[in-house]
Rosetta silent file (secondary structure, phi, psi, omega in degrees, C-alpha in Angstrom):
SEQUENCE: XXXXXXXXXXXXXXXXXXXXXXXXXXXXXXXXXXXXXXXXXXXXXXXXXXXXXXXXXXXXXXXXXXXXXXXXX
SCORE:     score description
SCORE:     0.000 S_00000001
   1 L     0.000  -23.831 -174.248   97.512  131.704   48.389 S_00000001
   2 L   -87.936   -0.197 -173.394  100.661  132.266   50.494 S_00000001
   3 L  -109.935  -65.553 -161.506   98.583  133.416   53.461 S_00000001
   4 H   -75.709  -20.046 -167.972   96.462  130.054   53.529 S_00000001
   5 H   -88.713   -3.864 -178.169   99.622  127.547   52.771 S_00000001
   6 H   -99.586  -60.219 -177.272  101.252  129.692   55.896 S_00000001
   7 H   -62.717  -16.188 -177.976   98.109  129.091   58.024 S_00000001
   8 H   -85.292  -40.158 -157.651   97.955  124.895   57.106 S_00000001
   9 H   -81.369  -51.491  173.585  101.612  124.704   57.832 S_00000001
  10 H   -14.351  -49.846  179.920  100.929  126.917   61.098 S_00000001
  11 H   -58.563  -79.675 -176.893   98.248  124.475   61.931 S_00000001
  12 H   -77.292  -16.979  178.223  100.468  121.111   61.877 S_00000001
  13 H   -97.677   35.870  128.473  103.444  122.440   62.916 S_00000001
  14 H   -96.556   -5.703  164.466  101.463  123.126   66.146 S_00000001
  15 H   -69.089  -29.332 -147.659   99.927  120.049   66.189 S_00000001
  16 H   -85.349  -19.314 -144.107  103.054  118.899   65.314 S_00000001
  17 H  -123.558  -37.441  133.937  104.784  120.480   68.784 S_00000001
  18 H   -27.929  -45.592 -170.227  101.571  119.631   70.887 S_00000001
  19 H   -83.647  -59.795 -150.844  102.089  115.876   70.155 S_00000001
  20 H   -65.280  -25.325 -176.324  105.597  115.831   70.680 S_00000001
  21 H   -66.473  -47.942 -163.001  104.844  117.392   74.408 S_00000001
  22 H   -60.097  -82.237 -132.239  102.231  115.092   74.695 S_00000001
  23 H   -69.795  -29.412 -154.528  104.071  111.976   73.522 S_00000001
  24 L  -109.051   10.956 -179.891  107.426  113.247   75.852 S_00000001
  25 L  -107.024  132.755 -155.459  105.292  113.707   79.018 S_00000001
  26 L   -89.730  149.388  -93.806  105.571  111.030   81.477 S_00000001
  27 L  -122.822  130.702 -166.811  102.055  108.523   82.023 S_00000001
  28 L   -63.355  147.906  166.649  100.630  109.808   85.271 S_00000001
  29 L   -55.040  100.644  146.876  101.291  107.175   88.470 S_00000001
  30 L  -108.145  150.222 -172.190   98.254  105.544   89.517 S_00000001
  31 L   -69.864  154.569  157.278   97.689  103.526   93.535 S_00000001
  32 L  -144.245  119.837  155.167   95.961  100.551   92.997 S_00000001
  33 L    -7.885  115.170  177.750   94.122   99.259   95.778 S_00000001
  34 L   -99.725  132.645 -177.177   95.419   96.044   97.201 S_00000001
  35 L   -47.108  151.309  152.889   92.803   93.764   98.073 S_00000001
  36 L  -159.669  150.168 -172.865   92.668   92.991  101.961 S_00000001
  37 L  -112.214  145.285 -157.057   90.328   90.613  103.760 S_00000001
  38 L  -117.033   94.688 -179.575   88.632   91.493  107.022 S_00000001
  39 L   -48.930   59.091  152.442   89.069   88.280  109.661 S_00000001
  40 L   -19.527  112.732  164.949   86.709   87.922  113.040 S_00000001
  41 E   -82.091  131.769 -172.096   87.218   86.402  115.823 S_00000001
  42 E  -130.141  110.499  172.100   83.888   84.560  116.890 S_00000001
  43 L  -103.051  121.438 -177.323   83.300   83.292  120.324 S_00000001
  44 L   -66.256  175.607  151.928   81.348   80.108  120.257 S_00000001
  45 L   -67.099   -6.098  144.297   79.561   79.151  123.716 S_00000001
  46 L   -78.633   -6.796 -179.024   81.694   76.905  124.768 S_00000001
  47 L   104.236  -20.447  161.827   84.432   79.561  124.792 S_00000001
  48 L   -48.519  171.727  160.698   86.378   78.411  121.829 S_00000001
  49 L  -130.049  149.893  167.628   87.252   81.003  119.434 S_00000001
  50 E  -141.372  169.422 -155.653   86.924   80.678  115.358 S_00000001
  51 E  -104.819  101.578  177.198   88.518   83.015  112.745 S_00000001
  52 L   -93.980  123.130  166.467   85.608   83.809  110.022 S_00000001
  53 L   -89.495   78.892 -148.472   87.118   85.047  107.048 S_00000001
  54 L   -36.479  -81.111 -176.703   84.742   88.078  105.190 S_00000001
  55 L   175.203 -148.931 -179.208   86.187   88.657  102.150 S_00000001
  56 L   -89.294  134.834 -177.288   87.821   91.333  100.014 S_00000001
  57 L  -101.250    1.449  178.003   87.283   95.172  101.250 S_00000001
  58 L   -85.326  -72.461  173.817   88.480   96.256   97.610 S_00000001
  59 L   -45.696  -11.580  169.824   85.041   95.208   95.828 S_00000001
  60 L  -110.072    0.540 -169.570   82.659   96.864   98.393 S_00000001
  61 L   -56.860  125.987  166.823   85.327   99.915   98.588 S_00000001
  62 L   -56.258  154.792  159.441   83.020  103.365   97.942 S_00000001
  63 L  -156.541  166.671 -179.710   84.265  105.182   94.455 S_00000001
  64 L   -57.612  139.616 -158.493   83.788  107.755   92.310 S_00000001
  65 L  -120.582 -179.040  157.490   80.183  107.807   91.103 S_00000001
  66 L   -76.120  -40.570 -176.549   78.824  110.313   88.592 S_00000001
  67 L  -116.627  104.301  179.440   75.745  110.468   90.394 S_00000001
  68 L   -32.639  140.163  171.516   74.950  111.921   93.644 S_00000001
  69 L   -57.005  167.805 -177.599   73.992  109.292   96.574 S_00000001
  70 L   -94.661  131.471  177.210   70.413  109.445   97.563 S_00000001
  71 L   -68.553  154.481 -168.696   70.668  110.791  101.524 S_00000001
  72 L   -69.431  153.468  156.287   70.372  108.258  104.520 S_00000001
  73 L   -58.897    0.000    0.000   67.608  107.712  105.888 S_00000001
């Protein structure tokens, strides 16, 4: 019986030493993308210029997929 109450306590206190590592290790850094919006300059035919504003390059940004792309055509 002193052989299994040695292996239980064995058990938790390395769970016990594992958490605390866990728990005292500091939360990994991640970038976060800042949105930016991609402007044109558009020359009308009279020679004016106008400023077209696209949009946000963070929502069309490629990321990690799971699943290979299909190759271009």
């Amino acid at each position: 019986m002193r052989r299994a109450w040695a292996a239980i306590v064995a058990v938790w206190a390395t769970l016990a030493i594992v958490a605390g590592l866990a728990w005292t290790r500091p939360a990994p850094v991640q970038q976060v993308a800042q949105p930016a919006t991609t402007t044109l300059v558009v020359k009308s035919q009279s020679g004016t210029k106008r400023f077209v504003v696209v949009g946000s390059t963070a929502a069309t940004a490629p990321h990690a997929t799971t699943q290979a792309s299909p190759p271009p055509p």
